[in-house]
C-alpha positions in Angstrom: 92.8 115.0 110.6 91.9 113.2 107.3 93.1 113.5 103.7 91.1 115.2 100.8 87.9 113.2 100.1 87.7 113.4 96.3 84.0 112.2 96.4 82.5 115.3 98.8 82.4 118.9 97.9 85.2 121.0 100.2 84.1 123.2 102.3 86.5 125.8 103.9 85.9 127.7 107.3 87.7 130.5 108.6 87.9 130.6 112.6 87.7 127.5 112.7 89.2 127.7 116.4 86.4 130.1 117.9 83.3 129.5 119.0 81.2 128.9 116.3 84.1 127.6 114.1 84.3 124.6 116.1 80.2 123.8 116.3 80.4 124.2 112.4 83.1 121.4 112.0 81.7 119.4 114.4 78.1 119.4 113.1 79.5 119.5 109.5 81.5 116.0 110.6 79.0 114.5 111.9 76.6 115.4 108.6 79.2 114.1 106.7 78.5 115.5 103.4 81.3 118.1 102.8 84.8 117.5 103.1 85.3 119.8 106.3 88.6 122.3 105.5 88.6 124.0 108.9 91.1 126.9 109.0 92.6 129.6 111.6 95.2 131.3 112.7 98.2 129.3 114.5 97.5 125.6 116.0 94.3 123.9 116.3 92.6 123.7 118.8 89.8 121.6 117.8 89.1 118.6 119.0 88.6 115.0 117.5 89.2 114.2 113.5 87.4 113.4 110.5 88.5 117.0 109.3 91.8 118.7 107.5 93.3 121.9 109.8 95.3 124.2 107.6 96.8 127.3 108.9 95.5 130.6 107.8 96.2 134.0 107.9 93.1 135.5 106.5 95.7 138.9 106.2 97.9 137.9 104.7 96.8 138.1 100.6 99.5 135.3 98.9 98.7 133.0 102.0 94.7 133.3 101.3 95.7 133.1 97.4 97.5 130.1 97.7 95.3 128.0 99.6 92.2 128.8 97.7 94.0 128.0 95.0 95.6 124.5 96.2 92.1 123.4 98.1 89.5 125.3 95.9 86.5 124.9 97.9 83.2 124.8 96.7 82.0 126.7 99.5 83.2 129.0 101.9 81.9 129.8 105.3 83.7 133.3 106.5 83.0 133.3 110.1 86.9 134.8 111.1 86.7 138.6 112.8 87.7 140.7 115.4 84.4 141.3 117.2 84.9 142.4 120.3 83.1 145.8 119.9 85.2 148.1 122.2 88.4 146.5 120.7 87.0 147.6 117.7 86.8 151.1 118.8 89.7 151.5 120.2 92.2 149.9 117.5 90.3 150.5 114.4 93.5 149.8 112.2 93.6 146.2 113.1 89.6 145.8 113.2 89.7 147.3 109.6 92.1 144.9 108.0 90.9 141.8 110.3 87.0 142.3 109.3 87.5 144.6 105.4 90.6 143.7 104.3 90.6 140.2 105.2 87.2 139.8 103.8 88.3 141.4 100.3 90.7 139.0 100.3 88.9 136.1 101.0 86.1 136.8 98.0 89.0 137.8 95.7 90.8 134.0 96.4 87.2 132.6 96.3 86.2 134.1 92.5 89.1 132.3 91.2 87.9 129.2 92.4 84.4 130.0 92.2 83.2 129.3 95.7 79.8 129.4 97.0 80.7 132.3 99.8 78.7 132.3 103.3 79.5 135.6 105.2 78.6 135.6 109.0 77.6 139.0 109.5 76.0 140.8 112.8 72.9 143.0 114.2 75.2 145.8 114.7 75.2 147.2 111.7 71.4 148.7 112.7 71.6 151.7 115.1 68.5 150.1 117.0 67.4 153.2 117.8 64.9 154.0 114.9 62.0 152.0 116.1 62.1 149.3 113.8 62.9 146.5 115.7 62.8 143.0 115.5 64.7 143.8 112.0 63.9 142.0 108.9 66.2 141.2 106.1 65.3 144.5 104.4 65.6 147.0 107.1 68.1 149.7 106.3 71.3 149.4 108.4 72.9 152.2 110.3 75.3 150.9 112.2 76.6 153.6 115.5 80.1 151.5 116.0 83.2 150.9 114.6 83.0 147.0 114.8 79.6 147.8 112.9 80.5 149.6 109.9 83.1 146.9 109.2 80.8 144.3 109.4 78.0 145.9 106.8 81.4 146.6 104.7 82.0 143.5 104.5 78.4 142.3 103.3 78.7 145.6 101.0 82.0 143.9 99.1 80.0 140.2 99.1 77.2 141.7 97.6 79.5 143.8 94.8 81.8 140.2 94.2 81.0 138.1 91.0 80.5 135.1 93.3 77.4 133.1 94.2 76.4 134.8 97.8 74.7 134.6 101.2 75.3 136.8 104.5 73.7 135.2 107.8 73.1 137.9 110.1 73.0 136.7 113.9 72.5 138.4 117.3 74.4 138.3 120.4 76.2 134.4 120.2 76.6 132.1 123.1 77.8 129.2 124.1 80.6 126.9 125.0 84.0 125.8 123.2 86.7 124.1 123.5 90.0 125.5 125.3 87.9 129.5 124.4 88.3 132.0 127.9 85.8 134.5 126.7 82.7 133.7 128.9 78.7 134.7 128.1 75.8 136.3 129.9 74.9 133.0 131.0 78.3 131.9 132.6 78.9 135.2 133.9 75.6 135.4 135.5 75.6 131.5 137.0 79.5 132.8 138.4 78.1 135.9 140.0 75.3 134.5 141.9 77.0 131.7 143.2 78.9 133.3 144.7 76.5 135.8 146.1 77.9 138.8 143.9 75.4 141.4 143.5 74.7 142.5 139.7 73.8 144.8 138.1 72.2 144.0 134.1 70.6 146.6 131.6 67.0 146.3 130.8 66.8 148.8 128.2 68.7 147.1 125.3 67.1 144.2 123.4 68.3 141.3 121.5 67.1 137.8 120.1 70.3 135.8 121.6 71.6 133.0 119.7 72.8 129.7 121.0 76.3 129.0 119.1 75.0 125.5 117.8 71.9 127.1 115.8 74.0 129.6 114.0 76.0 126.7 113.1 73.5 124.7 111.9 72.0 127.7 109.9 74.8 128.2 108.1 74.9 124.9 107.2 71.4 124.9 105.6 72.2 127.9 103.2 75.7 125.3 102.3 73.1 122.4 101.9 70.6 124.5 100.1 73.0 126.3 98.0 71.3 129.4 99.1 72.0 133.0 98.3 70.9 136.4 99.9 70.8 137.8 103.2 69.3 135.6 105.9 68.4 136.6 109.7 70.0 133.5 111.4 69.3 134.5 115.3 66.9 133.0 118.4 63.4 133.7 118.3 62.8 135.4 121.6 63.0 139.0 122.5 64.6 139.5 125.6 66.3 142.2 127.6 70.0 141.1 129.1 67.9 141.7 132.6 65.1 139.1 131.1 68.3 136.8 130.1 69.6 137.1 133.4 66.2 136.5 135.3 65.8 133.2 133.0 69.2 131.8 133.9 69.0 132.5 137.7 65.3 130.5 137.8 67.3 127.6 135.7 69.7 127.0 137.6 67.8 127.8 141.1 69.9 131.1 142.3 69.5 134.0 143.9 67.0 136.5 141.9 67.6 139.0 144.4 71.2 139.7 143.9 70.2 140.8 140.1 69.5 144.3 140.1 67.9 146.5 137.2 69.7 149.3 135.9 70.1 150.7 132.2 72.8 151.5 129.7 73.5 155.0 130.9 75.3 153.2 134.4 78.0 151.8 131.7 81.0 153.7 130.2 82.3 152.1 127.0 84.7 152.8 124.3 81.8 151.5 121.5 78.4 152.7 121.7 75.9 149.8 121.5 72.3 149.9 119.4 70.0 149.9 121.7 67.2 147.9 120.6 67.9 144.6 117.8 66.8 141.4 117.3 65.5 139.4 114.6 62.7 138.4 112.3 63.2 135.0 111.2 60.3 133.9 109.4 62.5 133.6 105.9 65.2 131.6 107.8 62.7 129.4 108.7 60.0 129.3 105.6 63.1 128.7 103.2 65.3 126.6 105.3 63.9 124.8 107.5 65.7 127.0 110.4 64.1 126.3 114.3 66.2 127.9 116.6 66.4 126.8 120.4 64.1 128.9 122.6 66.1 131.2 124.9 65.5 128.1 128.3 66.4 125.2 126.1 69.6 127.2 125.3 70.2 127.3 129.0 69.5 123.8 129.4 72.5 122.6 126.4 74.9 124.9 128.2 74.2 123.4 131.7 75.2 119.6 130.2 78.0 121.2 128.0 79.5 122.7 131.9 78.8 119.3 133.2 80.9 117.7 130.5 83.4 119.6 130.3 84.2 118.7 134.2 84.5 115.6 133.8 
């Protein structure tokens, strides 16, 4: 933990416990050009120091008001939100006031102060289904979920705020983090073949998937940059969860066999998914200096990060 560093600008993070919460204090640490304000709901679970935790509610209006208005940070990045997509579904209330209201909240604390305000927003607001994939930055959303509609509501009440603005769109997150049970298509997959579970992985979706670390540092660049608009902040490759699954067995030398090819039908859900996503991320990269990890390299980061964490 530290004390306020009158000299740096403050920057505030909500879910700052979660997965790309903690790569964004960590990076931003170790940058050291912001005073890091990471923020979350109950205890911390981050690890080291050179940061200042404050418990946060994002729900709770007077609790959002009243530590804007004690920290006022010169920037915000909003990465808090229920995103689990059949959760979403299935208890729309509490998606609703964790990804809308919480958000409203957050840009209405953040024009008092007048906060530079970084939204972390998601491919699901497309349908992917109307043939115009890899998305650009000016494709038209139509999101077909719940979890969806609440993300491209909150970009809607960004856009319509008096603040200075950017939304980074991302695809399909992974990664590793500290004391976090929810696994990834790489874990899961490195689990099941070892030991020798059969699987069965859906070719006919497609995503650009996005190591945890690069959306991190991509949000960072629109903070350094002072950036506004709506930025694609994904991986570069196009890949199938079959093609994702393939790659990670031939890293880590396991059984192809045991991963069989099937498609989405096979699946009952409560959310329906869009089929076909991914990103273009040529402005990402022509105006920020954004290089994402290819999908192998990705791999390669996690297999250490497994390694470490053993130890």
């Amino acid at each position: 933990m530290s004390i306020l560093n009158p000299n740096k600008p403050k920057i505030l993070i909500t879910g700052a416990n979660g997965l790309l919460g903690q790569k964004l204090v960590e990076q931003l640490v170790e940058e050291g050009k912001f005073h890091v304000i990471a923020t979350g709901k109950g205890e911390c679970r981050l690890k080291g120091d050179g940061f200042t935790y404050v418990t946060l509610d994002i729900t709770n209006p007077e609790q959002v008001e009243e530590v804007f208005d004690h920290l006022a940070p010169e920037t915000v990045i909003h990465g808090a939100a229920m995103t689990h997509v059949d959760e979403c579904e299935l208890h729309q209330e509490a998606c609703f006031l964790a990804n809308v209201k919480a958000t409203e909240y957050l840009i209405k604390a953040a024009e008092r102060v007048n906060s530079h305000f970084i939204f972390v927003s998601t491919d699901f607001i497309f349908s992917g289904e109307d043939g115009n994939n890899p998305y650009d930055e000016e494709a038209e959303p139509d999101p077909v979920n719940f979890y969806g509609w609440t993300k491209l509501e909150g970009e809607r009440l960004l856009r319509e705020s008096k603040l200075k603005w950017a939304i980074a769109r991302t695809v399909l997150v992974y990664g590793i983090a500290n004391d976090l049970s929810r696994s990834n298509i790489i874990l899961w997959v490195k689990s099941s073949l070892e030991q020798g579970k059969e699987i069965q992985v859906v070719d006919d979706q497609v995503r650009t998937p996005t190591l945890a670390e690069d959306l991190a540092a991509g949000c960072i660049l629109i903070a350094e940059n002072e950036a506004t608009g709506i930025f694609n902040i994904s991986g570069s490759d196009l890949l199938t969860p079959y093609d994702m699954a393939m790659e990670t067995a031939e890293f880590f030398g396991l059984n192809k066999a045991l991963i069989k090819r099937t498609d989405s039908t096979q699946f009952k859900q409560a959310a329906r998914r869009p089929m076909k996503t991914g990103f273009i991320i040529d402005k990402a990269r022509k105006q920020l200096g954004y290089e994402p990890k290819t999908f192998q390299a990705g791999i390669g980061i996690l297999a250490k990060q497994i390694i470490l964490a053993r130890s």
